[in-house]
N, C-alpha and C positions, 0 to 999 in steps of 0.2 A: 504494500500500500504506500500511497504516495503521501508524505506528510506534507501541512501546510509550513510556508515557509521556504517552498522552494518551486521556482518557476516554472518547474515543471506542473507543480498542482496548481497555481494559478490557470495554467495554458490548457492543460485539459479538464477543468471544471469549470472556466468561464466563470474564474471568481476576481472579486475585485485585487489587483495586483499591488495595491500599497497596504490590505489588512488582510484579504484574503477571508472575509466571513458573510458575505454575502456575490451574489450571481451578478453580472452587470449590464447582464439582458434580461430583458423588463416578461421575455416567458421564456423558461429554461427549456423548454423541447424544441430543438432545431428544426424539425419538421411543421412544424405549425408556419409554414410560409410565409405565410402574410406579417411575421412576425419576427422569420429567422433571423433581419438586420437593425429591430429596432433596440437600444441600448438604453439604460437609465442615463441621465444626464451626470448624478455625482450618486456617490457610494453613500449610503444612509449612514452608514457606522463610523466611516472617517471622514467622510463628505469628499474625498479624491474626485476631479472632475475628468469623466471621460475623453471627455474631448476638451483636447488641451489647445486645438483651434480650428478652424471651420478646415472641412477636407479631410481631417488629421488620419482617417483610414481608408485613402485612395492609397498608402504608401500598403495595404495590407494586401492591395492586388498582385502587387508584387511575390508579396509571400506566397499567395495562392495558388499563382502559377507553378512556385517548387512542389507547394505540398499535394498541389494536383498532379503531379508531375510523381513522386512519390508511390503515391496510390495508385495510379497505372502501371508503374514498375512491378509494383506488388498483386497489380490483377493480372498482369503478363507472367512475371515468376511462378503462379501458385496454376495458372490453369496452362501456360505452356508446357512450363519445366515438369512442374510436380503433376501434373494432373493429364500430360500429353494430347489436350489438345492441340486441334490444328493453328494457321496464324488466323484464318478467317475467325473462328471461335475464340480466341485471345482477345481478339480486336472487338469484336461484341462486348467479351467479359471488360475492357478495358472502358469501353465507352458507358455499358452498365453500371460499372464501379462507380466511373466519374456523374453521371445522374442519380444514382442511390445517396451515394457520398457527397453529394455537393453541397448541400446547407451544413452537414458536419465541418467538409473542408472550406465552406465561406467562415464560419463562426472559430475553426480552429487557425485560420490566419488573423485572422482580427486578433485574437487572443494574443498570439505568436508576435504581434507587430505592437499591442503597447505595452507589453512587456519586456521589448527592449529599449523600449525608453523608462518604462516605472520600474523600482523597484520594492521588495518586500520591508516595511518596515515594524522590527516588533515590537515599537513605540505602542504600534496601534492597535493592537491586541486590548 
């Protein structure tokens, strides 16, 4: 288990990255769509402000593209290599991946991206 306190548990709970004790999207299930990008504005418990200025998670497309990039590597390794499908069937599973996965890998870039500008403070506990 991933303890709070280190950025890795912020990145993958979508927890606020300066206390880490609450969620910093306003509805924690990524698939509810209409919802997977909207964020609270400041954290209730430390009051950390998300957006630290207007755009500030256009830089998070960025990341996306790796972490999308990622999870195709891993739909291609598991059903080429390991599973001996064909390329036609990889290519499927790759583009499947990336449409199942998409609101996870939109909301785990985001994550990825202000946390390399915030960090964990245990002030705030």
């Amino acid at each position: 288990m991933i303890k709070k306190g280190s950025k890795l548990y912020s990145i993958l709970s979508g927890a606020c990255p300066k206390c880490h004790q609450e969620s910093m999207y306003m509805n924690k299930n990524p698939y509810v769509l209409k919802d997977v990008l909207k964020i609270n504005e400041t954290c209730s418990h430390c009051h950390t402000k998300y957006r630290i200025e207007p755009s500030f998670f256009y830089g998070s497309m960025y990341v996306s593209y790796a972490v999308g990039i990622a999870f195709a590597v891993a739909a291609f390794v598991i059903s080429y290599l390991f599973l001996g499908s064909s390329l036609l069937t990889s290519f499927i599973a790759i583009v499947g991946t990336l449409i199942i996965f998409g609101p996870i890998i939109m909301r785990l870039s985001r994550n990825i991206w202000i946390n390399i500008f915030m960090h964990y403070d245990k002030t705030m506990i």
